[in-house]
C-alpha positions in Angstrom: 0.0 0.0 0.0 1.2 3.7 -0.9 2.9 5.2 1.8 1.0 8.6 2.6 3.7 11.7 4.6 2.4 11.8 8.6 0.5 9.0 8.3 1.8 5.4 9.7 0.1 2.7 8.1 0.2 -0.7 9.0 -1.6 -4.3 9.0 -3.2 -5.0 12.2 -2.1 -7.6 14.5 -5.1 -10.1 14.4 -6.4 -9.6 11.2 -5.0 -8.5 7.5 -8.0 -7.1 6.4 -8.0 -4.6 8.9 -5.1 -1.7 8.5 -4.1 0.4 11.4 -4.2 4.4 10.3 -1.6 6.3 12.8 -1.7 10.3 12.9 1.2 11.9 13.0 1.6 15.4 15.7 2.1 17.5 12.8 -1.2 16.5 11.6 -2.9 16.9 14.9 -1.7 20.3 15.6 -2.6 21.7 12.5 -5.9 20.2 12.1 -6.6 21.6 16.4 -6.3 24.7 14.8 -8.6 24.2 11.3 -10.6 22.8 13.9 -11.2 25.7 16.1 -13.0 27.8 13.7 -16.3 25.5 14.1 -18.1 24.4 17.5 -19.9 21.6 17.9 -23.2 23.1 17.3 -21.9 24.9 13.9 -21.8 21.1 12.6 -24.5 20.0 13.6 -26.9 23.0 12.4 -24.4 24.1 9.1 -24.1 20.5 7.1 -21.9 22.3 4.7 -19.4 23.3 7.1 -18.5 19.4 7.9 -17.3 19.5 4.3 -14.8 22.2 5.1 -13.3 20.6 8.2 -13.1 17.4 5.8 -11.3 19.3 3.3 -9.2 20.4 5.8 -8.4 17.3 7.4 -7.6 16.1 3.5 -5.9 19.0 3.0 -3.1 18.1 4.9 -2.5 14.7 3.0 -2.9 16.1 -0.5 -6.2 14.4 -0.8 -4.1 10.7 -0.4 -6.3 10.2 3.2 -10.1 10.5 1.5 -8.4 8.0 -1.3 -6.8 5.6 1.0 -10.0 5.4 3.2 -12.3 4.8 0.2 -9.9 2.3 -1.0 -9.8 -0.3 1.9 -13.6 0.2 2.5 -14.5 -0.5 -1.0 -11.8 -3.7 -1.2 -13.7 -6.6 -0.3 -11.0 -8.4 0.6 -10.1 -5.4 3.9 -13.2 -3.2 4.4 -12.3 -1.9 7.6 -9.3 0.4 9.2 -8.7 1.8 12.8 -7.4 5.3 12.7 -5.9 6.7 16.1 -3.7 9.6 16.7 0.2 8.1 17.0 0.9 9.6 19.9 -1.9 8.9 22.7 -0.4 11.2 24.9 -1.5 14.2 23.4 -4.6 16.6 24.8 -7.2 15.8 22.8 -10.5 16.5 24.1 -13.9 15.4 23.9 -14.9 17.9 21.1 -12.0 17.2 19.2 -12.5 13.7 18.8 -16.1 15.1 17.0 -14.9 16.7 15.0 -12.4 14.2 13.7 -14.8 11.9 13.2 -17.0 14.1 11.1 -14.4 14.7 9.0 -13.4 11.4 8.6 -17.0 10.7 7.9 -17.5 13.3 5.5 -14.6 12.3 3.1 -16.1 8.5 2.9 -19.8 9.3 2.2 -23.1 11.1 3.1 -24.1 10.7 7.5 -27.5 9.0 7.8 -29.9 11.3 10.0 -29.4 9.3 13.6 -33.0 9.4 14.5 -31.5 8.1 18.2 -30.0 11.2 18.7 -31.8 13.6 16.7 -28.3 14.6 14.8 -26.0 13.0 12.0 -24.3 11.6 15.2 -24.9 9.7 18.8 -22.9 10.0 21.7 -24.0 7.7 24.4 -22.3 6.1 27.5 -22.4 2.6 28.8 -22.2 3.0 32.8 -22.5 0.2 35.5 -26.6 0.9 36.0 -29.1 0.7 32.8 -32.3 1.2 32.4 -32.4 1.1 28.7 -34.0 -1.4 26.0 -31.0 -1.7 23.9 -28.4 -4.1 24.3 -26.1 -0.9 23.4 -25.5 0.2 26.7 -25.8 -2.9 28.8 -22.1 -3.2 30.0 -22.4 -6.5 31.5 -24.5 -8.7 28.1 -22.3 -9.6 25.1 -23.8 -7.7 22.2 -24.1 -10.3 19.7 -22.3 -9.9 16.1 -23.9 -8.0 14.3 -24.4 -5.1 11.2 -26.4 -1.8 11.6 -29.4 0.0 10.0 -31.3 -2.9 10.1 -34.6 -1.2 10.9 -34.5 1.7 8.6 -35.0 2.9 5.4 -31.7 4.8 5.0 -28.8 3.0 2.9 -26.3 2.4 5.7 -23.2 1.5 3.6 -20.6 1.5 6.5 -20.4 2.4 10.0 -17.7 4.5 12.1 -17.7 4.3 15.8 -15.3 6.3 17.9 -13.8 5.3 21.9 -14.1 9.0 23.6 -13.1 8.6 26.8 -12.7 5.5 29.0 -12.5 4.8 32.7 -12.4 1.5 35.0 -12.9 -0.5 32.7 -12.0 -4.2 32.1 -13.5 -6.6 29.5 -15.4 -4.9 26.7 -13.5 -5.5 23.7 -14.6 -5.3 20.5 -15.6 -8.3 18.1 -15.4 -8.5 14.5 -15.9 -11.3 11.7 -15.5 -10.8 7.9 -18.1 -12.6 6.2 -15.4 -14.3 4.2 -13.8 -15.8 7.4 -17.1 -17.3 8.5 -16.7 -20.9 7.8 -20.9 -21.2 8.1 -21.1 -18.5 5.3 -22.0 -20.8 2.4 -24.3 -22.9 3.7 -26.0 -20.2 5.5 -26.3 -17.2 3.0 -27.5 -19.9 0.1 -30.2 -20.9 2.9 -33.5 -20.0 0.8 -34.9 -18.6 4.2 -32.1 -16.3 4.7 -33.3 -14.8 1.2 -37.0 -14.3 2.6 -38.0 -11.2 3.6 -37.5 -11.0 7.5 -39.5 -8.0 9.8 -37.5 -5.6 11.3 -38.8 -3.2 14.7 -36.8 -1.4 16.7 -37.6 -0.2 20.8 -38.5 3.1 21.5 -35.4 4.9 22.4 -34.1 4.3 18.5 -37.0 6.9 18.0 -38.6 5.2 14.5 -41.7 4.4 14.6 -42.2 2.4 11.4 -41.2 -1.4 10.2 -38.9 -2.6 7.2 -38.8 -5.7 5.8 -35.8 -7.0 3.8 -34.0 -10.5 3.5 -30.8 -11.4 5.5 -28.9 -12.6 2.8 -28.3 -10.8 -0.5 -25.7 -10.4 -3.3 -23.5 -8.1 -4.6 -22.9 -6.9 -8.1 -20.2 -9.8 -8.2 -22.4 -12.8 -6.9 -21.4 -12.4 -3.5 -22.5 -12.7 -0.2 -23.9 -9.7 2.1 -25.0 -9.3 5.2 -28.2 -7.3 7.4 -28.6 -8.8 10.4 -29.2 -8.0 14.1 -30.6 -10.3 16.7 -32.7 -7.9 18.7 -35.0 -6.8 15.8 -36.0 -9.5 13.7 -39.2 -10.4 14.2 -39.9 -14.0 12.5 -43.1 -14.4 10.4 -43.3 -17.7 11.3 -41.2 -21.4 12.8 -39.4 -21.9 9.5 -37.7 -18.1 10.1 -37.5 -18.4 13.9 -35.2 -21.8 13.6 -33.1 -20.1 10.7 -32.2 -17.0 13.3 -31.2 -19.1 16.0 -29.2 -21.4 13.8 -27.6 -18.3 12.3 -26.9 -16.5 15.6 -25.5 -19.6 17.1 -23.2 -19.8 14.0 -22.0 -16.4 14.0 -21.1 -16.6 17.7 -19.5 -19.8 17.7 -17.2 -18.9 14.9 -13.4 -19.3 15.0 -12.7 -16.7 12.9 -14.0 -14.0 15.3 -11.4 -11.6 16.0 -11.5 -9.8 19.2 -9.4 -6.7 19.9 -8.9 -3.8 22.7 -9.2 -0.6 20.7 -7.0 2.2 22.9 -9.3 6.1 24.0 -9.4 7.7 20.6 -9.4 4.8 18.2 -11.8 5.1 15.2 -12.6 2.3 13.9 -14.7 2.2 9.9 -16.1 -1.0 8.3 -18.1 -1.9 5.3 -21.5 -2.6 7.1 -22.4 -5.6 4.2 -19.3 -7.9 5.2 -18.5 -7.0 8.1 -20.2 -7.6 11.5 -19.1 -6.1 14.7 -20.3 -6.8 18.4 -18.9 -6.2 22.0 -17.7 -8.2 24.6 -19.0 -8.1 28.3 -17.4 -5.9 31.0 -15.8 -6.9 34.2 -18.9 -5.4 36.8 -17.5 -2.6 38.6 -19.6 0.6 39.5 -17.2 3.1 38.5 -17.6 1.9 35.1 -18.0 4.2 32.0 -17.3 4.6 28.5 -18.4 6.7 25.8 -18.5 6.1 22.5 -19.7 8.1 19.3 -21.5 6.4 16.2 -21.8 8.1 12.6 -23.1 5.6 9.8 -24.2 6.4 6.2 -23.9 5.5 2.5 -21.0 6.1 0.5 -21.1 9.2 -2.3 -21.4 7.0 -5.2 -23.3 3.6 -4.3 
C-alpha cells in the first residue's frame, strides 16, 4: 500500500483485512487549529461546514487520506481500518474527537440522520446501571455480532464508531468477523430462508416508529454474499424463520474466525456494514464503570 507523509500505516495484528491508520503530531496540531473555527453546534446546524473541516483534514494529505480510506472500504478483501492519533499522549478532548470523526465521515460518504440522537451523530455512554431497552449500553451482556441499520430505510453502507473517553474498565473489547472468514457462510447465506423477507422493529429509544422488511442474505454486483442482520429486531413471520435465526446466531457466535481486539481512548474504527459484523464483549462489573463512545453511519457518495 502507498505510503502517505504523517501517516503510519500498518496491517493490524489479528487480522489482515483490517489496517491500522496512525496520525502523525504535525497533523494533529494543525488540524486543532482548522478545527477551532467551528463548534460543535456549527456542525450539527451548518451541514456544509462538515465539508470544510473534511477538506481540511484532506488538506493536509494532499487528498491521499479521503483516497486511502475509500480504497480499503470498498476492497472486499479489507473493508475496515482503525485510525488513532500516534501519539496517545497528546490533549485531545472530547470535542476534538467530534470533530475528527465528522471529517473522517465526511470524506467517505453522506451521515445518515441518527433518529436516536436527533443529529448525523450519537454520543452515548455505557455505565455500571441501565435502564435502557438496547443491548447498546448494557455493560455486563455480550452484544451479539452484528451489522447496523437494520430497521431503517436509510442505505447504511458503513459504520464508524469512535472510543471518547474510557474509565475503570475491564472486558469490553470489540468483536469483529468478515463474512469471508465465516466458515458457516456458504451454507448459510445460500439458505432460501435467509433470502425471505424478515420484519424488522426497533424499541422506542431508537425513535422510528415504522417497520422494514428485507431479507438477511443478499448479493453483490459480483455474486457475492452480504449481510443485514441484528438479533434484537427481527421479528420472524413464522417457525421456518424463527429456527433459521437461531441457527444463524449460534453460528455467528461460535465462529473461529471471530477476532477480538482492545481498541486504545481515541481509536476510530470504519467497516463496510455488508461484510463486516461487529459486536462487544462483556465488561468486568465494577460501578465506576464508564465509556463513551460516538456512532456516525451512512452510504457512501457513489453507491
Amino acid at each position: 500500500m502507498e505510503k502517505v507523509k504523517d501517516l503510519e500505516i500498518s496491517q493490524h495484528e489479528k487480522s489482515n483485512r483490517i489496517y491500522n491508520i496512525k496520525i502523525e503530531d504535525e497533523i494533529l496540531d494543525k488540524l486543532q487549529f482548522s478545527f477551532n473555527k467551528f463548534d460543535l453546534t456549527a456542525l450539527e446546524l451548518k451541514p456544509f461546514s462538515r465539508f470544510t473541516i473534511a477538506k481540511s483534514l484532506d488538506d493536509l494529505t494532499q487528498s491521499k487520506l479521503s483516497e486511502l480510506m475509500n480504497f480499503i472500504l470498498k476492497d472486499r478483501n479489507t473493508g475496515c481500518f482503525i485510525i488513532s492519533p500516534k501519539n496517545m499522549s497528546l490533549k485531545l478532548d472530547d470535542k476534538f474527537f467530534v470533530k475528527l470523526s465528522t471529517a473522517i465521515a465526511y470524506l467517505i460518504g453522506n451521515p445518515n440522520f441518527d433518529s436516536m440522537a436527533g443529529k448525523y451523530y450519537a454520543r452515548f455512554h455505557v455505565k455500571h446501571e441501565d435502564n435502557s431497552d438496547s443491548y447498546l449500553r448494557k455493560a455486563y451482556r455480550n452484544m451479539d455480532l452484528h451489522t447496523d441499520g437494520t430497521y431503517v430505510k436509510e442505505v447504511t453502507d458503513w459504520l464508524l464508531m469512535t472510543k471518547i473517553e474510557e474509565e475503570n474498565v475491564e472486558g469490553g473489547e470489540t468483536a469483529m468477523l468478515h463474512l469471508d472468514d465465516w466458515e458457516f457462510c456458504d451454507e448459510l447465506s445460500k439458505d432460501p430462508v435467509g433470502k425471505q423477507d424478515f420484519v424488522w422493529g426497533s424499541p422506542k429509544s431508537k425513535n422510528v416508529d415504522y417497520k422494514v422488511e428485507h431479507p438477511i442474505f443478499s448479493e453483490d454486483s459480483e455474486g457475492r454474499p452480504q449481510i443485514s442482520y441484528i438479533d434484537q429486531f427481527p421479528e420472524p413471520k413464522n417457525m421456518e424463520q424463527g429456527i433459521f435465526l437461531q441457527k444463524l446466531s449460534d453460528c455467528l457466535e461460535g465462529s473461529r474466525y471471530k477476532i477480538v481486539t482492545k481498541l486504545p481512548v481515541g481509536s476510530i474504527i470504519v467497516a463496510n456494514n455488508y461484510f463486516w459484523l461487529h459486536g462487544r464483549k462483556p465488561f468486568k462489573e465494577n460501578k465506576a464503570l464508564s465509556r463513551e463512545l460516538l456512532r456516525i453511519r451512512g452510504s457512501f457518495f457513489i453507491n
